[in-house]
C-alpha positions as CSV (number, residue, x, y, z in Angstrom):
1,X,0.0,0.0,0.0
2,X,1.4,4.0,-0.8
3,X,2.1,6.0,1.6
4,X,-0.2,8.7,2.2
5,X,1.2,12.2,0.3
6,X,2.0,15.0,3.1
7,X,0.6,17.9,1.1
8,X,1.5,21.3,3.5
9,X,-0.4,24.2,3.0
10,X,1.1,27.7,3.4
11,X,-1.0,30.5,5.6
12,X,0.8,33.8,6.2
13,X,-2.2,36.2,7.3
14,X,-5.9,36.4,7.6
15,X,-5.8,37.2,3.6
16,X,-4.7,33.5,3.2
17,X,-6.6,32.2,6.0
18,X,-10.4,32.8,5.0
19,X,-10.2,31.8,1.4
20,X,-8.2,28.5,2.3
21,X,-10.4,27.6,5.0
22,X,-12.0,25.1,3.1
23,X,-9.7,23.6,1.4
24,X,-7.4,23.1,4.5
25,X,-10.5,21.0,5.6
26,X,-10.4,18.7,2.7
27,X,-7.0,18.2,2.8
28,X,-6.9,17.3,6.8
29,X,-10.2,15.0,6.0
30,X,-9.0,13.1,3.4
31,X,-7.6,9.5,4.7
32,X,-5.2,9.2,1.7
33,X,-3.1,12.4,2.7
34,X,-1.7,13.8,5.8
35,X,-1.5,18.0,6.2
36,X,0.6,20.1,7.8
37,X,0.1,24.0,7.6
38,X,3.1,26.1,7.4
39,X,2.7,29.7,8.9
40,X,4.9,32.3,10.4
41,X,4.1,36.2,9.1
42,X,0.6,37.4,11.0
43,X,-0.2,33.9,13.4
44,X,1.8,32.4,16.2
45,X,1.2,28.6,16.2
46,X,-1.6,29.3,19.0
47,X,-3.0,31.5,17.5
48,X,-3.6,30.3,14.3
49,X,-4.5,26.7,15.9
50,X,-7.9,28.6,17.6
51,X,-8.5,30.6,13.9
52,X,-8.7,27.1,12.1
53,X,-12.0,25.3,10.8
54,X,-14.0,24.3,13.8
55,X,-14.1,20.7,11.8
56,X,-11.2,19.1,13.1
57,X,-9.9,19.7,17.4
58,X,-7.5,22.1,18.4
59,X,-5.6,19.2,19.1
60,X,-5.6,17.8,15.6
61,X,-4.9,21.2,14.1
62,X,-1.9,21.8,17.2
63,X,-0.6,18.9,15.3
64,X,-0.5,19.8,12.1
65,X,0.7,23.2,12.4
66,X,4.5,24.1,12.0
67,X,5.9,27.7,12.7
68,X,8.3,28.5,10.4
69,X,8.7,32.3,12.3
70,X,7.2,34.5,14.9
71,X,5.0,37.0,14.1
72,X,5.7,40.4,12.7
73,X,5.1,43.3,15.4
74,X,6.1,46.0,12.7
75,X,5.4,46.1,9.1
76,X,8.1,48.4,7.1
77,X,10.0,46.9,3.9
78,X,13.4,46.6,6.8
79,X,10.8,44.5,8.3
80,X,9.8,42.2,5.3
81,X,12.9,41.6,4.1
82,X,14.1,40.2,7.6
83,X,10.8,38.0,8.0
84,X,11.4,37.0,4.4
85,X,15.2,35.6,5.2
86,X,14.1,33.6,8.5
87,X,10.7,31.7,6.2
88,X,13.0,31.1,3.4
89,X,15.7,29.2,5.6
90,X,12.8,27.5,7.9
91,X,10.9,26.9,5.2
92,X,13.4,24.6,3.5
93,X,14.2,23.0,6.7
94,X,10.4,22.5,7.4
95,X,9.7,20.9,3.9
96,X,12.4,18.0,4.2
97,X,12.1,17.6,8.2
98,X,8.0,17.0,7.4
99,X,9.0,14.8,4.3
100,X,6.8,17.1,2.3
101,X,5.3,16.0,-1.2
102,X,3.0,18.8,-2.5
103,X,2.9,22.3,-1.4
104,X,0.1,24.6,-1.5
105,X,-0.5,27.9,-1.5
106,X,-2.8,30.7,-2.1
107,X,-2.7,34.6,-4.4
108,X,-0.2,37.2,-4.4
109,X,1.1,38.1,-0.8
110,X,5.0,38.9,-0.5
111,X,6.1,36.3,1.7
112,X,5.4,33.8,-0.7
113,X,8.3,34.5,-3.0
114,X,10.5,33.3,0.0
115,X,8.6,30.2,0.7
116,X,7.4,29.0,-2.6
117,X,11.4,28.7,-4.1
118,X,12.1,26.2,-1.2
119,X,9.6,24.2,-2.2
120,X,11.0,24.8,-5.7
121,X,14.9,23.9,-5.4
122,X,13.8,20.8,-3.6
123,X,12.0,19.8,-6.4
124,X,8.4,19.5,-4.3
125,X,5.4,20.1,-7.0
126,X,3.3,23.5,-6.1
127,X,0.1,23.8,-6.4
128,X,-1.1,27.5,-6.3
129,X,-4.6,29.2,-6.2
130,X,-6.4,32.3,-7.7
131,X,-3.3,32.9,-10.1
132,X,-3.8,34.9,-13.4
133,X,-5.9,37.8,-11.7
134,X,-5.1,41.2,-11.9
135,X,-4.6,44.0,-8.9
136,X,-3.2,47.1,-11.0
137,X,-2.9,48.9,-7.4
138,X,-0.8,46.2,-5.8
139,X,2.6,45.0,-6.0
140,X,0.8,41.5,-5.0
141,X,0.1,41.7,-8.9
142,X,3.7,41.0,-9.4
143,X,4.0,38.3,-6.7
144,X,1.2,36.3,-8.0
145,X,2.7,36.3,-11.9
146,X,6.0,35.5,-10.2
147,X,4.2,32.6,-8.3
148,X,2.8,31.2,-11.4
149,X,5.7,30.6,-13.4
150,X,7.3,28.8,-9.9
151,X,4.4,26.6,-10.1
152,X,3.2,23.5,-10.7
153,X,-0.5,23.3,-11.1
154,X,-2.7,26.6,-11.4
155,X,-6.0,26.5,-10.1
156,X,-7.7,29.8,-11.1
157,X,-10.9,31.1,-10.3
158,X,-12.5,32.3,-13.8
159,X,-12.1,31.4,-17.2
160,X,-10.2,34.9,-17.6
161,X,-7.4,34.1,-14.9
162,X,-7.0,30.3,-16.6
163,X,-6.1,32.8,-20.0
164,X,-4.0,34.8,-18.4
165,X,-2.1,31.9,-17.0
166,X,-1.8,30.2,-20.3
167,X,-0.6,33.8,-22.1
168,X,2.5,33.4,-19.0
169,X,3.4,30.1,-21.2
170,X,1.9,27.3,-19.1
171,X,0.3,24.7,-20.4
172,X,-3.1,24.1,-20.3
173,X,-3.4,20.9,-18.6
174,X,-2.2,22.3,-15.9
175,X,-4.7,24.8,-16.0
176,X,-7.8,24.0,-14.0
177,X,-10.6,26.6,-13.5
178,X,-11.7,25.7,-10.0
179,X,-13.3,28.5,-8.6
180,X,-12.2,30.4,-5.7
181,X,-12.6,28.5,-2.4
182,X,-13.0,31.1,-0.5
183,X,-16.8,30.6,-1.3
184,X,-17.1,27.6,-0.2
185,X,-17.4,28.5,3.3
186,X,-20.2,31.2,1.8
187,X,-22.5,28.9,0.4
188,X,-25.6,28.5,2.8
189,X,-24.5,31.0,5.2
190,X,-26.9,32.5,7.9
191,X,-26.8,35.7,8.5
192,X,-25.7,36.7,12.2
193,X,-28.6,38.0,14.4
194,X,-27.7,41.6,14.8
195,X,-27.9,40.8,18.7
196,X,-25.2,38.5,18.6
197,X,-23.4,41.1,16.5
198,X,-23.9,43.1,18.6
199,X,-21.8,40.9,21.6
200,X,-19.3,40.1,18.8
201,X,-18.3,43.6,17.9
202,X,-19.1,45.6,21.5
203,X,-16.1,44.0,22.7
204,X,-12.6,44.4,20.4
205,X,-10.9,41.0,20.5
206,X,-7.2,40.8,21.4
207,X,-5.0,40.9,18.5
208,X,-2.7,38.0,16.9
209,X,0.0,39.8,18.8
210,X,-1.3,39.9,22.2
211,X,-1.2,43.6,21.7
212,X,-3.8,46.7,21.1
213,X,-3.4,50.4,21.0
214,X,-3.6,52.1,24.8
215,X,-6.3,54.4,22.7
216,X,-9.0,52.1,22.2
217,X,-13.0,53.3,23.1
218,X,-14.0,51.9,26.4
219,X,-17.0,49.3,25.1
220,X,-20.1,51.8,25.1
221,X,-22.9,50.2,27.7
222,X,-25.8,48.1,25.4
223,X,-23.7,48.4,21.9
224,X,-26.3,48.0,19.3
225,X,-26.0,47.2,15.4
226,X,-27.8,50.5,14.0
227,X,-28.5,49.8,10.0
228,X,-27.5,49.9,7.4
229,X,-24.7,48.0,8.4
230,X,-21.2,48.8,6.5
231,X,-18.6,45.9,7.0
232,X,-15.1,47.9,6.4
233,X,-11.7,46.7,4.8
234,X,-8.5,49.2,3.9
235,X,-5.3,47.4,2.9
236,X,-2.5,49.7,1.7
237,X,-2.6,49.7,-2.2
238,X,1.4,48.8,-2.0
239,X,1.9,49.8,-5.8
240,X,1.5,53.5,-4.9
241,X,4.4,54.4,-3.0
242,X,4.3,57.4,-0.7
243,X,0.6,57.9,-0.8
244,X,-1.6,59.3,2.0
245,X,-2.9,55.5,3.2
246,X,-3.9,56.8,6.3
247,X,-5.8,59.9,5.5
248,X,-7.7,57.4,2.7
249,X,-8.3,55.0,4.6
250,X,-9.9,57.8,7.4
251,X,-11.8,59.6,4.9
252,X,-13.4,56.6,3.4
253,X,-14.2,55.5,6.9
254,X,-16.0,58.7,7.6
255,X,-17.7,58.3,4.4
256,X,-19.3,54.9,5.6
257,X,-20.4,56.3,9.1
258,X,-21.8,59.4,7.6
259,X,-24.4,56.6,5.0
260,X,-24.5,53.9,7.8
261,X,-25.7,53.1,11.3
262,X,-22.8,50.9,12.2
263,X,-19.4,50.0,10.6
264,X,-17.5,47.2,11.6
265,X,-13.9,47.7,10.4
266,X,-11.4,45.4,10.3
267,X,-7.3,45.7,10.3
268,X,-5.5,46.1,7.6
269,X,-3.3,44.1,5.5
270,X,0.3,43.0,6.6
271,X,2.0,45.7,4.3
272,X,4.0,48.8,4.6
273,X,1.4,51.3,5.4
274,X,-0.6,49.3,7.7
275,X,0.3,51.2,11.0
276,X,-0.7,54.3,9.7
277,X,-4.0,52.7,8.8
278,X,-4.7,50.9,11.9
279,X,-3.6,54.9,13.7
280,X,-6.0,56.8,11.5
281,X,-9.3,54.3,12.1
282,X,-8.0,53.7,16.1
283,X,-8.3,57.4,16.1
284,X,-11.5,58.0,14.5
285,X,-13.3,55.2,16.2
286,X,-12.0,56.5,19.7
287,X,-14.5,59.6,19.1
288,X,-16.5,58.0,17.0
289,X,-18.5,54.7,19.3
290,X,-20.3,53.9,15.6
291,X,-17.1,52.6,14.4
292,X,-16.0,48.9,15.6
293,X,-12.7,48.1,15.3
294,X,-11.7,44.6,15.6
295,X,-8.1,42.5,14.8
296,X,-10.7,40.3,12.4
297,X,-14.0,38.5,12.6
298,X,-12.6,35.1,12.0
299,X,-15.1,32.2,11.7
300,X,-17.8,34.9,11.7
301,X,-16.8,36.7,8.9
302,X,-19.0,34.5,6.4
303,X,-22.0,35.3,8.6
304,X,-21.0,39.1,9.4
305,X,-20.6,39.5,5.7
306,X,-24.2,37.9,5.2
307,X,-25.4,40.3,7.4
308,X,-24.3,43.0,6.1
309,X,-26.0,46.2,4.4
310,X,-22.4,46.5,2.2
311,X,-19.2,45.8,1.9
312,X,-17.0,49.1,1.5
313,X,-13.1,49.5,1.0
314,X,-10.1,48.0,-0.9
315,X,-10.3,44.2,0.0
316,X,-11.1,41.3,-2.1
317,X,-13.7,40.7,0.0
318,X,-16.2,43.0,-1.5
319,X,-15.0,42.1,-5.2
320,X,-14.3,38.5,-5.2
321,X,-17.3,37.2,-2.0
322,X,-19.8,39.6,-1.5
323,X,-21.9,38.6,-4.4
324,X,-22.5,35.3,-3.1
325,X,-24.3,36.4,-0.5
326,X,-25.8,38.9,-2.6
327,X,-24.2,41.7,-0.8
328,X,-23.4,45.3,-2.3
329,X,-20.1,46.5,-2.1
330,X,-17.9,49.9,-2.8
331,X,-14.7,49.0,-4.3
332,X,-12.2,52.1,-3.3
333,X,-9.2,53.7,-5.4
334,X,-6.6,51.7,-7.2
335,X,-5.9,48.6,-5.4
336,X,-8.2,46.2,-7.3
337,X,-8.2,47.6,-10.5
338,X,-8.3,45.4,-13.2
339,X,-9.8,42.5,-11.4
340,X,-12.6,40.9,-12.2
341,X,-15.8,41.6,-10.2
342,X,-19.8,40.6,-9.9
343,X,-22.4,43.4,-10.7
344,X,-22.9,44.4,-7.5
345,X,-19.8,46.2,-7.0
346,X,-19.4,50.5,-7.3
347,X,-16.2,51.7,-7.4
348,X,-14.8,54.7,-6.0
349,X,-12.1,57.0,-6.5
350,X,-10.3,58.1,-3.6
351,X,-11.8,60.8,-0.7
352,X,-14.6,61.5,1.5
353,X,-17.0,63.1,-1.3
354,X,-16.6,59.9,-4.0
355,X,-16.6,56.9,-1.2
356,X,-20.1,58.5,0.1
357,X,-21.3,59.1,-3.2
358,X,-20.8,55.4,-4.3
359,X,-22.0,54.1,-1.0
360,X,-25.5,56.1,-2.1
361,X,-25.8,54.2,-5.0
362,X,-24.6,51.1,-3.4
363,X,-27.4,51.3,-0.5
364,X,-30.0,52.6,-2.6
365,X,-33.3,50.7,-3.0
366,X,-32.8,49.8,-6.3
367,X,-28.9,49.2,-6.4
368,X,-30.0,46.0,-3.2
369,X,-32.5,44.6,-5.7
370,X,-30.2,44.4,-8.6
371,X,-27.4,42.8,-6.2
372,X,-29.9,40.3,-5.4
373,X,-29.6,38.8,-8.2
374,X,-26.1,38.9,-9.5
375,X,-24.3,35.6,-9.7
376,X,-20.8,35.1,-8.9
377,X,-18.5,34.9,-11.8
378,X,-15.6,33.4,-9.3
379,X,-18.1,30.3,-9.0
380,X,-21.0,28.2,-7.2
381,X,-19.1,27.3,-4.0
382,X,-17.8,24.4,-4.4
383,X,-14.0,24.8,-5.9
384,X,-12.4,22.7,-2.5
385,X,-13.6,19.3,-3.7
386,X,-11.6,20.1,-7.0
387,X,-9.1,21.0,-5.8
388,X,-8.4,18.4,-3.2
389,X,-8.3,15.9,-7.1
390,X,-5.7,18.2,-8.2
391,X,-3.6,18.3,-5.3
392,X,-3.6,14.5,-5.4
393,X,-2.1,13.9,-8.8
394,X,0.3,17.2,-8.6
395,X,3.2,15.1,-7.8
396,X,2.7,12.8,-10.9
397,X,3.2,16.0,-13.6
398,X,7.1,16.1,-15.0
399,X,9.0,18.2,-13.4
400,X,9.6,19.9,-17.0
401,X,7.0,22.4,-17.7
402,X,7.2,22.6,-21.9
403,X,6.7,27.0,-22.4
404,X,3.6,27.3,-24.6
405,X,4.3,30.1,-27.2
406,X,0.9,31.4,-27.9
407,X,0.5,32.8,-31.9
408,X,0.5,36.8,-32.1
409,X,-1.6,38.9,-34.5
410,X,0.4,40.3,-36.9
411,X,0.7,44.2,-36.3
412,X,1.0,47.3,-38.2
413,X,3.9,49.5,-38.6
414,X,7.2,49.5,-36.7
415,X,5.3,48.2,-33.8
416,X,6.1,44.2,-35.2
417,X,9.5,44.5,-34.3
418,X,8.6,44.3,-30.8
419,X,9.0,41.6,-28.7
420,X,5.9,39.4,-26.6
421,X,6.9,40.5,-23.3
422,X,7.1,43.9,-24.2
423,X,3.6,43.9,-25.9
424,X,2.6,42.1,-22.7
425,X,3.7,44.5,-20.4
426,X,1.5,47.3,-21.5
């Protein structure tokens, strides 16, 4: 009888963590493989042990679990740089002490260009998710393109990320349109009664850290959800350098507590940028009792974000999820651009007077009833099961990926002299 594969799963931060929920619970229930889940950028080993699927014990996932770092209590490019050096060296330990036969991982975030080429020198197949999208405002666009060509097997959410892989020269069996799994945990979810909300969100949760700002609002007596309900999200959009972040991020969150009732905000990415961020909103909501800060929501995001009147800021979350729970969302400034989205997203451009303008439109009577009934075009819900097959055969590909030229329209003018990648790179 084979041995069962050890398939290890890579989760940096809470941007991981939701969308591979799922498919970290295939993996650990499937009798024919054994997990282990690499972390060591946002999550001690603790703390990302209680953050996993209820579906398995603490105990199970304590087992599974190897830090390759501790967490990050400062996020500046001195910072990254130095995390990146320790997960590269731990990583490669990690994979051969753990016998490791496929690895996994998910997007666009930094740290996986030092984990992903341990896997790769060692000659351990990866399989990575949501490639071939497109985040203009992010220099996660450049990780995830990077990421792809280190790769294995690509499982892409829409037809128009599986293209985008194949025009990077990969070859299209190892192209699967999957779906993103982050819905998987969406499908079916109950909305959270605004009274339990109302417990969740009237006390801020420690952080990942162990640490909060001195600042934070005492919990006002009998917190109540007021509607609409905004559920807020501002990561730094990395590929403008030197931008404002924190007066953006404040602005747009005045903009959602001047259309809503209540707005649950959440921390910000780990990226340069995030502490002023997290030092404009921990300011605003220290005079402001209508704006909840919390570290994240967790295993009751899917439900928060059912609940929810709209989804407002930069985050995936409003583009890729919302529409699956029929949500509305405002997609704000340049982070997202160029990623696909349901029709039930509004973008804004940065500041006060276009966030509150868009979340109008967004709330407005007719704007809910036409996000009723968008459907998702990242999928159904059930992309996990898929790619659970995938995972299972990754390690039977050739190591030899064969470059697939794709055919160019012939062009007018001097312009045919120029080569694919630079037509490519405009």
């Amino acid at each position: 009888m084979a041995s069962p594969l050890t398939v290890a799963v890579f989760v940096g931060t809470r941007a991981d963590l939701g969308p591979l929920s799922p498919v970290l619970e295939a993996l650990q229930s499937a009798d024919d493989l054994t997990l282990r889940v690499l972390t060591g950028v946002m999550y001690a080993a603790d703390d990302l042990v209680a953050a996993l699927p209820t579906s398995a014990s603490e105990d199970v996932w304590r087992a599974a679990v190897v830090s390759l770092a501790e967490p990050m209590s400062e996020v500046t490019v001195g910072a990254q740089l130095e995390q990146g050096a320790m997960l590269a060296r731990a990583a490669g330990q990690a994979l051969r002490a753990e016998g490791i036969d496929v690895l996994v991982v998910l997007g666009d975030r930094w740290e996986l260009l030092y984990v992903v080429p341990a896997a790769v020198l060692l000659g351990i197949p990866v399989v990575h998710l949501h490639g071939g999208e497109v985040t203009e405002g992010a220099l996660d666009e450049r990780v995830r393109h990077a990421v792809t060509k280190l790769a294995d097997q690509h499982c892409v959410a829409s037809e128009d990320a599986a293209a985008r892989v194949r025009q990077l020269g990969e070859p299209g069996d190892r192209v699967h349109v999957t779906g993103a799994p982050g819905l998987d945990r969406l499908a079916g979810a109950a909305p959270i009664p605004d009274a339990e909300l109302a417990d969740l969100i009237g006390a801020v949760p420690a952080d990942v850290s162990g640490d909060l700002p001195d600042d934070l609002p005492d919990d006002p007596p009998g917190t109540t959800v007021e509607r609409p309900l905004a559920l807020f999200t501002y990561h730094p959009p990395t590929a403008q350098p030197g931008a404002p972040v924190g007066e953006w991020a404040r602005e747009a969150a005045e903009a959602a507590l001047a259309t809503c009732g209540t707005v649950v905000a959440t921390h910000p990415g780990m990226d340069e940028g995030r502490d002023e961020i997290l030092g404009a909103l921990t300011e605003l909501a220290a005079r402001e009792p209508r704006l909840r800060l919390v570290p994240a929501l967790g295993r009751d995001y899917p439900r928060v974000l059912a609940a929810a009147d709209v989804v407002v800021g930069n985050s995936s979350s409003g583009v890729i999820e919302a529409a699956t729970v029929h949500v509305p969302a405002v997609d704000i400034g340049e982070r997202q651009r160029g990623r696909l989205r349901g029709d039930n997203v509004v973008h804004a451009a940065e500041g006060r007077a276009a966030v509150e303008a868009a979340l109008r439109t967004a709330l407005s009577p007719r704007w809910r009833e036409h996000s009723a009934r968008v459907t998702n075009p990242y999928g159904s819900g059930s992309a996990s099961a898929r790619i659970l097959a995938i995972v299972r055969t990754a390690a039977l590909a050739p190591r030899v990926k064969h470059f697939v030229d794709l055919a160019s329209a012939p062009q007018a003018g001097p312009d045919r002299s120029r080569s694919t990648n630079e037509e490519e790179e405009e």
